[in-house]
C-alpha angles and dihedrals in degrees: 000000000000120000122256102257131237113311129200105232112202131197110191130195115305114273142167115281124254119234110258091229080068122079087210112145113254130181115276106241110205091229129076128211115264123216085004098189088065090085138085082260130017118220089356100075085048100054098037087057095042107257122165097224152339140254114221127181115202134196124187112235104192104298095351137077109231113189111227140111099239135019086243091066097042126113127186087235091059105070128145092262102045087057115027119013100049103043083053089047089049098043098046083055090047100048101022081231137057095199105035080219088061095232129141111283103219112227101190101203106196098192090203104205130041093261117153089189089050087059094052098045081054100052081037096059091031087065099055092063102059100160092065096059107028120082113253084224146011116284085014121124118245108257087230126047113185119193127180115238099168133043118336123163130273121258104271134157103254100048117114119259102288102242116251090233095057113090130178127217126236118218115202116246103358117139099187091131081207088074113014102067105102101172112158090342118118118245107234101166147019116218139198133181105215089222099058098037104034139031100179112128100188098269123095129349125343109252125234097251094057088045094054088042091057088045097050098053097044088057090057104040084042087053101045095033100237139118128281120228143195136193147200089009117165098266094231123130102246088048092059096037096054085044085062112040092048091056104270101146101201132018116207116241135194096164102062102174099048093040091057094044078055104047086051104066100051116125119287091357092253125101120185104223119163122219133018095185141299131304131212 
């Protein structure tokens, strides 16, 4: 399996958002939406506005996968395919693309608890949806593109063949031995979370910490050929453009309307980035 090469992300000039029901072209924002099911609709809004990918958090309620954070949020209608699997699955018939650029849409799945059955229902509802995950052709890149952020087993004798189109991020410098080992699983995203890697604000210098961070995190995702991501940054407009320019390659948003009207706005409309996923 070779990694997807460098891509040109644009942003073009702010405009008003399609309708996700459309398949009109919008401009690619290089962010993605955190903790997607948190808005008035999930996957939806980030299509419509032109997001790269989603951030779903799953718990396992007896035989079925609710999205939620907590058990406290979750609802039996909201389950990882009602939401999720079979909008991507319609709109991908309906447009013959999930991304008009026809690169990978992350789907960043957070299994919040350590539940071996929960992993198996989900390999389980990812393969019946083939058409998601498999290349239309030879030497294309998969529509949809799913990587593990949270909890996923160890690596153990009895367990079923991992998928190809499962990958696993890599979090630089994290020791928690639930979600760093990385043994024969492919590496599909580096993360970091802005408070424990940064502390710029936007005002003065950057400190060194947040220099070595950055760093850091460009070596592996240059290494491994994936994207780097970073979360639960302060949505200003200096703190994204100095992500950016220094090689983040998404930026995690909650706020998608005022993080598009943001990204928007960044200088000539064009950021380099390397790496939306892996190809097969």
């Amino acid at each position: 399996m070779s990694l997807l090469t460098p891509l040109l992300f644009a942003v073009a000039v702010a405009q008003p958002a399609p309708s996700s029901s459309t398949c009109a072209a919008q401009s690619l924002l290089p962010a993605y939406a955190h903790n997607d099911y948190r808005n008035a609709r999930p996957l939806g809004d980030a299509l419509a506005l032109g997001y790269r990918g989603v951030e779903v958090d799953l718990l396992r309620a007896d035989e079925t996968l609710l999205v939620g954070h907590d058990r406290d949020e979750v609802q039996a209608t909201r389950t990882l395919a009602r939401l999720y699997l079979d909008p991507l699955r319609d709109h991908l018939r309906r447009c013959g693309h999930v991304l008009p650029d026809s690169t990978p849409f992350l789907v960043n799945i957070e299994l919040k608890e350590h539940d071996e059955r929960a992993f198996r229902l989900l390999l389980d509802e990812l393969d019946a949806y083939p058409e998601l995950f498999r290349p239309a052709a030879a030497g294309m890149p998969p529509p949809v593109r799913v990587v593990l952020v949270g909890w996923w087993p160890a690596p153990g004798a009895n367990q079923r063949p991992w998928p190809e189109y499962v990958g696993v991020q890599l979090v630089p410098g994290d020791t928690n031995t639930s979600r760093a080992d990385t043994t024969g699983r492919p590496i599909a995203l580096i993360t970091i979370a802005y408070g424990q890697g940064f502390t710029r604000t936007g005002r003065g210098g950057v400190p060194a910490k947040s220099r070595a961070a950055l760093a850091e995190g460009r070596r592996l995702a240059a290494a491994f050929g994936v994207p780097l991501r970073v979360h639960h940054a302060p949505a200003t407009l200096v703190v994204y453009q100095w992500l950016l320019s220094e090689g983040v390659t998404l930026v995690g948003a909650t706020d998608l309307a005022r993080s598009r009207d943001l990204l928007v706005q960044l200088p000539d409309g064009r950021l380099k980035a390397t790496g939306t996923g892996f190809e097969d």
